[in-house]
C-alpha positions as MATLAB code, in Angstrom:
seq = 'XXXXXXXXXXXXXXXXXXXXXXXXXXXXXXXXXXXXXXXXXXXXXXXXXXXXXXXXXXXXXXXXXXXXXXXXXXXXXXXXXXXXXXXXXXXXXXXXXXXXXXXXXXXXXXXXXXXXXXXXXXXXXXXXXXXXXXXXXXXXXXXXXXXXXXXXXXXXXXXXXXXXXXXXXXXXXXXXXXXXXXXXXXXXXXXXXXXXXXXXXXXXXXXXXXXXXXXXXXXXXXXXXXXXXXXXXXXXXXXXXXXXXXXXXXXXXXXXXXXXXXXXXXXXXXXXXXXXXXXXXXXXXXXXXXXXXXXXXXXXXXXXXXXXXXXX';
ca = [
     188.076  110.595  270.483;
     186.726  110.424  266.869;
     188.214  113.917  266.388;
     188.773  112.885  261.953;
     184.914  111.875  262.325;
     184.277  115.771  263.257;
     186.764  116.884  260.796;
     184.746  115.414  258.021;
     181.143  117.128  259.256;
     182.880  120.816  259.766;
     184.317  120.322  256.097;
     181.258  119.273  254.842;
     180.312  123.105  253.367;
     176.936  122.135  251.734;
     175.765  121.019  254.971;
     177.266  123.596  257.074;
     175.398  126.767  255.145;
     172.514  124.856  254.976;
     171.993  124.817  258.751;
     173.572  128.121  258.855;
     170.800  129.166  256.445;
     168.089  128.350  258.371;
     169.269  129.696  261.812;
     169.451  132.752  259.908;
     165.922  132.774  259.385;
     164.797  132.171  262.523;
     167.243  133.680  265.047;
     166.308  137.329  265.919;
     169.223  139.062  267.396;
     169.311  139.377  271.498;
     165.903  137.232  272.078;
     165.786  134.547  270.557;
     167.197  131.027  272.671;
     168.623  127.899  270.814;
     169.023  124.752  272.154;
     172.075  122.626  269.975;
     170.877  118.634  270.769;
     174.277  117.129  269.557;
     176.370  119.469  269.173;
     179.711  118.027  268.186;
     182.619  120.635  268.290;
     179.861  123.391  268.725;
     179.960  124.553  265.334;
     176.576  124.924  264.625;
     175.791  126.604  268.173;
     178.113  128.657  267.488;
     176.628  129.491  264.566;
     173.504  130.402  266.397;
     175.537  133.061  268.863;
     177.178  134.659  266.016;
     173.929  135.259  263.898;
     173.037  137.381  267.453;
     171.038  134.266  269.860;
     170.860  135.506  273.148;
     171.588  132.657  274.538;
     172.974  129.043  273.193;
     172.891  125.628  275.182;
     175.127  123.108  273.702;
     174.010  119.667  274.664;
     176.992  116.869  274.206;
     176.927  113.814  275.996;
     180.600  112.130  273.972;
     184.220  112.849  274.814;
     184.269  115.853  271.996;
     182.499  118.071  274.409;
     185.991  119.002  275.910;
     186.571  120.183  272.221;
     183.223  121.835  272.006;
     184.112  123.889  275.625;
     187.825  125.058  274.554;
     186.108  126.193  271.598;
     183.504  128.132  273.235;
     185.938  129.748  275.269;
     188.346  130.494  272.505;
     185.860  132.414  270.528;
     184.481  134.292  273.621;
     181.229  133.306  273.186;
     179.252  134.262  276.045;
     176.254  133.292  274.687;
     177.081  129.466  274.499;
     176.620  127.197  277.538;
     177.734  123.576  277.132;
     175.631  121.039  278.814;
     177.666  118.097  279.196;
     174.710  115.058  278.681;
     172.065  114.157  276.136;
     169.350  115.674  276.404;
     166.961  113.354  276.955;
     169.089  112.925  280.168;
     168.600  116.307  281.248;
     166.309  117.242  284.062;
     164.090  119.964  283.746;
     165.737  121.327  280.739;
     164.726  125.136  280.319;
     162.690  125.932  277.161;
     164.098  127.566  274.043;
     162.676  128.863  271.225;
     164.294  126.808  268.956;
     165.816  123.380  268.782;
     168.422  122.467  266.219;
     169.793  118.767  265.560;
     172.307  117.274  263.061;
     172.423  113.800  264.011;
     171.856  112.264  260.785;
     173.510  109.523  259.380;
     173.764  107.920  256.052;
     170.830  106.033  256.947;
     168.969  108.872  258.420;
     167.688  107.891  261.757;
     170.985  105.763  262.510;
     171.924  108.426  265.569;
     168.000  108.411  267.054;
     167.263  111.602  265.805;
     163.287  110.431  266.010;
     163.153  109.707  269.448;
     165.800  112.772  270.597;
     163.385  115.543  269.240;
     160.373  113.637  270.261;
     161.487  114.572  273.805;
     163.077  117.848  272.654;
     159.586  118.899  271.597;
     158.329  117.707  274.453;
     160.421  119.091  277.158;
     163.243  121.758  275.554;
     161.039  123.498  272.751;
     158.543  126.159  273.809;
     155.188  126.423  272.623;
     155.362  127.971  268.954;
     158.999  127.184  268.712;
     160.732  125.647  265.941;
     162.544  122.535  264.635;
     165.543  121.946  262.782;
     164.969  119.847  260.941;
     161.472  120.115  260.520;
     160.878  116.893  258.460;
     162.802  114.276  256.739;
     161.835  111.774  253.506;
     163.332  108.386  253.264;
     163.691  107.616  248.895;
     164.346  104.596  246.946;
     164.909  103.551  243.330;
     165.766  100.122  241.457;
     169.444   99.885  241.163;
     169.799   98.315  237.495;
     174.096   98.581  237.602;
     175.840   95.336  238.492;
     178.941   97.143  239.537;
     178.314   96.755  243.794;
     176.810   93.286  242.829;
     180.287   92.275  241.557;
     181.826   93.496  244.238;
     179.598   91.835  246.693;
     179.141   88.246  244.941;
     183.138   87.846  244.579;
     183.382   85.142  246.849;
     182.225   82.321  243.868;
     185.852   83.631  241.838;
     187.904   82.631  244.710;
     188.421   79.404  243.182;
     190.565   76.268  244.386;
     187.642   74.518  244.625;
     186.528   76.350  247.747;
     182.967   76.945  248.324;
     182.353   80.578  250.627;
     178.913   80.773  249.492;
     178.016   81.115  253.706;
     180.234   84.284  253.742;
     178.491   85.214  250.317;
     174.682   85.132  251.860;
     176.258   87.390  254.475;
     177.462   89.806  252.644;
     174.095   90.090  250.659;
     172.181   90.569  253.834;
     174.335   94.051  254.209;
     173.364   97.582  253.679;
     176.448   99.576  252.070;
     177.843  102.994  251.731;
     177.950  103.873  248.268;
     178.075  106.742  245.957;
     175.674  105.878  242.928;
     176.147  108.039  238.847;
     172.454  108.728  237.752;
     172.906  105.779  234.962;
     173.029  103.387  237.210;
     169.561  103.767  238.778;
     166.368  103.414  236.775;
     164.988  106.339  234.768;
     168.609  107.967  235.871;
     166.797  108.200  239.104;
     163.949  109.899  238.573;
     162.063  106.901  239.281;
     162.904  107.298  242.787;
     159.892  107.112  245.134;
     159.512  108.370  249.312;
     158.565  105.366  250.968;
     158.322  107.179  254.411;
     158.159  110.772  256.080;
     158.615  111.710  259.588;
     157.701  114.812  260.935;
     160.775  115.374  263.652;
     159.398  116.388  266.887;
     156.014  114.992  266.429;
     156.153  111.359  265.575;
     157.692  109.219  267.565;
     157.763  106.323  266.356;
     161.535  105.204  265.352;
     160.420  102.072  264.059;
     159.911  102.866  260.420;
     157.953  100.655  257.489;
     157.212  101.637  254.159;
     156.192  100.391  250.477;
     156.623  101.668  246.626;
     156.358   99.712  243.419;
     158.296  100.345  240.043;
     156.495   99.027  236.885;
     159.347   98.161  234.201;
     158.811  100.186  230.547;
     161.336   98.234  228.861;
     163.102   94.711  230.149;
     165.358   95.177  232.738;
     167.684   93.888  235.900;
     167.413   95.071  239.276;
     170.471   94.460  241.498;
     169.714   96.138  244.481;
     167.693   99.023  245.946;
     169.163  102.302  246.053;
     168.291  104.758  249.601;
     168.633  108.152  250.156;
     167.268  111.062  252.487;
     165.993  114.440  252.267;
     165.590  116.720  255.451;
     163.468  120.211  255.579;
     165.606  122.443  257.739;
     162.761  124.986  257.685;
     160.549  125.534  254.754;
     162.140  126.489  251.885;
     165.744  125.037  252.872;
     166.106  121.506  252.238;
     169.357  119.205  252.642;
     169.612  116.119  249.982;
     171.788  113.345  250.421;
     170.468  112.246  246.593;
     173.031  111.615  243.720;
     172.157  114.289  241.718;
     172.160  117.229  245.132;
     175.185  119.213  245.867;
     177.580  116.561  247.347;
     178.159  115.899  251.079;
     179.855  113.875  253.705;
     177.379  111.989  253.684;
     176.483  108.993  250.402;
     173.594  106.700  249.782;
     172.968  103.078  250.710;
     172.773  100.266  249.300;
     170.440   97.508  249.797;
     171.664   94.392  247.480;
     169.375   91.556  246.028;
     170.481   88.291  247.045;
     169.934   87.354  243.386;
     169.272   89.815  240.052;
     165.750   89.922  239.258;
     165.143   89.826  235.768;
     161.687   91.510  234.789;
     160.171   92.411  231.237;
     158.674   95.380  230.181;
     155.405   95.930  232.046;
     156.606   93.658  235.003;
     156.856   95.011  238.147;
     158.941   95.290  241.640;
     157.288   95.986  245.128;
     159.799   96.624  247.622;
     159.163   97.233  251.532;
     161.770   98.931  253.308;
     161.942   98.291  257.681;
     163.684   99.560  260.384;
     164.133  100.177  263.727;
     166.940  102.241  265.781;
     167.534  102.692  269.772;
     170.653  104.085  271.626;
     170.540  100.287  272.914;
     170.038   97.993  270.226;
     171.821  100.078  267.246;
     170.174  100.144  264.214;
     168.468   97.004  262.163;
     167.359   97.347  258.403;
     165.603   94.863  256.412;
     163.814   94.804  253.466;
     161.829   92.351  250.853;
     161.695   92.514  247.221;
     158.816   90.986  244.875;
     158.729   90.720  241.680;
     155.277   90.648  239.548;
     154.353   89.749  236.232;
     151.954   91.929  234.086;
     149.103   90.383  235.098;
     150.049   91.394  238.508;
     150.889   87.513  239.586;
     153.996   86.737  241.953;
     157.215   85.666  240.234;
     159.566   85.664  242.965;
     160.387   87.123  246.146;
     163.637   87.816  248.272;
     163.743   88.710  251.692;
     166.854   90.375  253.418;
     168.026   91.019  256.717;
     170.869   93.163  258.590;
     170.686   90.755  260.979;
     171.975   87.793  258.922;
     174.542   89.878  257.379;
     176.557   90.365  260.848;
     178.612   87.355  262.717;
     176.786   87.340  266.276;
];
């Protein structure tokens, strides 16, 4: 059991009041029902009981449900009712007036969250009811650092006369886990763009494509692409995984270049983002970056691929 996994989401604060936030706002003491689609050690149906639910499903389909059930029963809450599956899996699932979700992931949609409340809407959430989250925005921004390029492209220092420029192209066609300081993205960031929404619950679609284009003030380098998320809880309460938001368990990604692109003021980058996730197939990312003179002409293009960046 990933019980250190779990350990890292219940110590995660930021996260934990913001969920706790919005069931606040929506839970009305001894009627309203709450239906927790992966609900880990049951913290944040337990949440739900203790802000007065009348009554709490817990769905968990992994080993940690055991956890989830001692801890139901060693905080007496009769509220709570642990169904041991996914949801999806569950046959005709009584109706709740609201359905709350934190499977999210560095990447956001990594744990299916799209297609999960697609079918929670469909078949858990009563007419009226509500979503948590309601929405989530996918950003990105020109990374113009070299540091994760170093770190990435250190297979041509090896030396002794040994080429690894293979294992190189691989580990360019890899999204990372990174942790990014507002000078090392363009404007300091603010020149990150949402390349794609989802409304949670209503679109269904978990494959994903999107576009934005940066236009280049002053000469520059791009090294990579820079992701991050933002999810609507409810209106008004939002949850950033951005450099500059309150800090979480979760970081952003990185998507390297396989080479730096060198552009001069009032040149320009177009960058489309992919992806598609399934409980089968996992998740695969790829993306494609263009560069454009002024005159709006192609200069170069570089297309990467998740799926060249793992050993089959």
């Amino acid at each position: 059991m990933r019980i250190e996994y779990h350990r890292t989401l219940i110590a995660d604060r930021v996260r934990n009041q913001a969920f706790h936030d919005a069931l606040a706002r929506v839970v009305k003491p001894g009627e309203t029902t709450v239906a927790d689609i992966g609900a880990g050690t049951g913290l944040i149906g337990l949440m739900a009981a203790k802000l007065g639910a009348r009554e709490v499903l817990l769905y968990e389909a992994a080993e940690v449900a055991c956890v989830a059930e001692a801890t139901i029963k060693r905080n007496r809450a009769r509220a709570c009712h642990l169904m041991p599956c996914h949801s999806t899996e569950m046959e005709d699932p009584p109706r709740v007036d609201v359905v709350v979700s934190e499977t999210l992931g560095n990447y956001a949609f990594e744990e299916n969250i799209i297609d999960t409340l697609a079918d929670a809407r469909l078949r858990h959430l009563k007419d009226g009811g509500v979503m948590i989250p309601a929405r989530i925005r996918q950003l990105a921004v020109p990374v113009v650092s070299d540091r994760i390029h170093r770190e990435l492209t250190a297979w041509d220092e090896v030396g002794f006369g040994i080429d690894l420029s293979d294992a190189r192209e691989m580990s360019l066609n890899n999204a990372y886990v990174r942790s990014f300081s507002a000078q090392e993205l363009l404007d300091g960031g603010r020149a990150a763009k949402v390349w794609d929404t989802v409304t949670l619950g209503s679109d269904r679609k978990s494959t994903r494509k999107g576009e934005e284009s940066w236009r280049l003030e002053a000469a520059g380098t791009v090294f990579g692409i820079a992701y991050w998320w933002e999810a609507d809880l409810i209106e008004g309460i939002t949850l950033s995984t951005a450099p500059d938001a309150p800090r979480t368990h979760w970081e952003q990604l990185y998507f390297p270049l396989r080479a730096p692109m060198r552009l001069d003021a009032g040149e320009s980058l177009l960058v489309t983002l992919r992806s598609r996730s399934s409980e089968e197939a996992g998740t695969h990312l790829a993306w494609t970056a263009v560069h454009f003179d002024r005159a709006g002409a192609s200069k170069a293009r570089q297309a990467m691929d998740l799926d060249k960046g793992w050993i089959p």
